[in-house]
C-alpha positions in Angstrom: 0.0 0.0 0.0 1.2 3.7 -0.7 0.4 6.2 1.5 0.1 9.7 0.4 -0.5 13.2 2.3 -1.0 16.2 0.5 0.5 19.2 3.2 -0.4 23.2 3.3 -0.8 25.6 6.2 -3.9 25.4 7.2 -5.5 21.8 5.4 -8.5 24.2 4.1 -7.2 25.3 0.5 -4.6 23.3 -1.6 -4.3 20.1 0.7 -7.9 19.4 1.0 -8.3 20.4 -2.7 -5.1 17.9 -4.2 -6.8 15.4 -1.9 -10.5 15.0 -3.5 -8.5 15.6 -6.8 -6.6 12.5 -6.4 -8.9 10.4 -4.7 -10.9 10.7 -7.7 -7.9 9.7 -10.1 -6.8 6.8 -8.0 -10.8 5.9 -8.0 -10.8 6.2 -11.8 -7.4 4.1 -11.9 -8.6 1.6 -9.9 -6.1 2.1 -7.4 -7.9 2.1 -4.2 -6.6 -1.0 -2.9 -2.8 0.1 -3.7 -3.0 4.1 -2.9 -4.8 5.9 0.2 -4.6 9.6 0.2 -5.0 12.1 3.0 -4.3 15.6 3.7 -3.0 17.5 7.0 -1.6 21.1 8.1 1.7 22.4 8.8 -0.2 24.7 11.4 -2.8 23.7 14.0 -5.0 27.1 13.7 -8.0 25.7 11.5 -7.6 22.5 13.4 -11.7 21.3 13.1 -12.4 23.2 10.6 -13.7 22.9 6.9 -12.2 23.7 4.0 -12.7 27.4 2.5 -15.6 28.0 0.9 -13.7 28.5 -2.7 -11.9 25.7 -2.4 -15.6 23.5 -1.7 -17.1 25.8 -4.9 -14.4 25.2 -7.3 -14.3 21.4 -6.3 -18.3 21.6 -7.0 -17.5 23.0 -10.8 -16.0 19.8 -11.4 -17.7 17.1 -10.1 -16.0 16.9 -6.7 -17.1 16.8 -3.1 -15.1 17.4 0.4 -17.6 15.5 2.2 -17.1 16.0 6.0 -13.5 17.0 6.0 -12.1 18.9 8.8 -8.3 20.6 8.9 -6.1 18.1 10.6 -2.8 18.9 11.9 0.3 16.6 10.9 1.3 14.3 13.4 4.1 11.9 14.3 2.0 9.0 13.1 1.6 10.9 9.6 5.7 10.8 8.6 5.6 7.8 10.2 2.5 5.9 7.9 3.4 8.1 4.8 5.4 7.5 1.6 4.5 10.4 0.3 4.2 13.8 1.9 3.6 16.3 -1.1 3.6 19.9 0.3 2.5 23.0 -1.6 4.9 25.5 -1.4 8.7 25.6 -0.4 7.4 27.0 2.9 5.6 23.9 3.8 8.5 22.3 2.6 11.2 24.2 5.8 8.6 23.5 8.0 7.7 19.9 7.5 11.6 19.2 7.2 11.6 20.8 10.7 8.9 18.8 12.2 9.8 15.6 10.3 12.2 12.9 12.0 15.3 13.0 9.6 14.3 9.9 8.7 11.8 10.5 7.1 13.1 13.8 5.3 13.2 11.8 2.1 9.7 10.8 1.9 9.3 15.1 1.5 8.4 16.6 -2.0 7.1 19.8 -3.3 4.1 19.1 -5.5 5.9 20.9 -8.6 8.9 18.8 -8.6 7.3 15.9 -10.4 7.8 18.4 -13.5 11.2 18.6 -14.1 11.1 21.9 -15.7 8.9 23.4 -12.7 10.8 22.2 -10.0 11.0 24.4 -6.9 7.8 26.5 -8.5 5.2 27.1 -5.5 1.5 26.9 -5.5 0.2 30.0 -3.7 -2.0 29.9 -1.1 -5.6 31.5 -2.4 -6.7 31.8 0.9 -5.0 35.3 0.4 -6.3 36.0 -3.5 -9.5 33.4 -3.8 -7.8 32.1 -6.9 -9.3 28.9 -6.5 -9.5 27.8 -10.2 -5.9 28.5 -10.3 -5.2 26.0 -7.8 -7.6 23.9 -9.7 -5.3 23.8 -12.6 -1.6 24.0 -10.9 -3.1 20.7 -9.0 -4.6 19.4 -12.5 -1.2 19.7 -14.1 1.0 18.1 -11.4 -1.1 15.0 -9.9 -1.6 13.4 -13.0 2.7 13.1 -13.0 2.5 12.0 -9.5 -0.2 9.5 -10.2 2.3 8.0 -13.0 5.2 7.5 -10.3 2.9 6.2 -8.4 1.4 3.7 -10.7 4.9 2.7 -12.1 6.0 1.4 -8.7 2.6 -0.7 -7.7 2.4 -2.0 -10.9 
């Protein structure tokens, strides 16, 4: 079994968003028994919290639902379960690398670095600018790669 997390600041924007997005693509690849997917926070200040209204919206235009999720905070348990901890921005990135035992340091990747020709490129927060369809398409363009690697080592 893989085990992927999809990290941001506060688990209401990007991580929940990259989460329902590739839920639905491992769904669609059949992938359920092989690849689990969750999403957490670097911070604990939306702990219990949905996700932004924006982010809920712009998963509605395409067919997508949150459900009932609630901001979670990272924990222990999470670097410890995970093979894959996919963070947003290079922020996320110094602070996971903080939290994380140096172990598990290498399981740490920002979400553009599956493009080679991308790599180190951020996706902003739209918390701050409500760009939700941007995020839309920065996550369309990258989990599909990451759905690839992932594929090519359960197959």
């Amino acid at each position: 079994m893989t085990n992927v997390l999809f990290v941001c600041l506060g688990n209401i924007c990007r991580s929940p968003m990259a989460e329902v997005m590739f839920r639905q693509m491992v769904k669609d690849a059949h992938l359920e028994n092989q690849i689990t997917v969750a999403s957490a926070a670097i911070s604990t200040e939306e702990h219990g919290n949905p996700p932004h209204p924006g982010a809920i919206a712009e998963l509605a235009k395409h067919g997508l639902s949150v459900g009932n999720k609630t901001s979670t905070p990272i924990t222990k348990e999470d670097f410890d379960q995970a093979d894959y901890i996919i963070a947003m921005d290079n922020q996320n990135i110094f602070y996971l690398n903080q939290m994380a035992p140096i172990a598990d340091r290498k399981k740490i990747f920002l979400c553009y670095n599956i493009i080679p020709d991308k790599q180190g490129k951020d996706i902003p927060d739209p918390w701050f600018d409500h760009k939700f369809g941007r995020t839309y398409r920065q996550l369309s363009e990258t989990l599909p790669k990451w759905l690839d690697k992932m594929k090519s080592q359960v197959a």
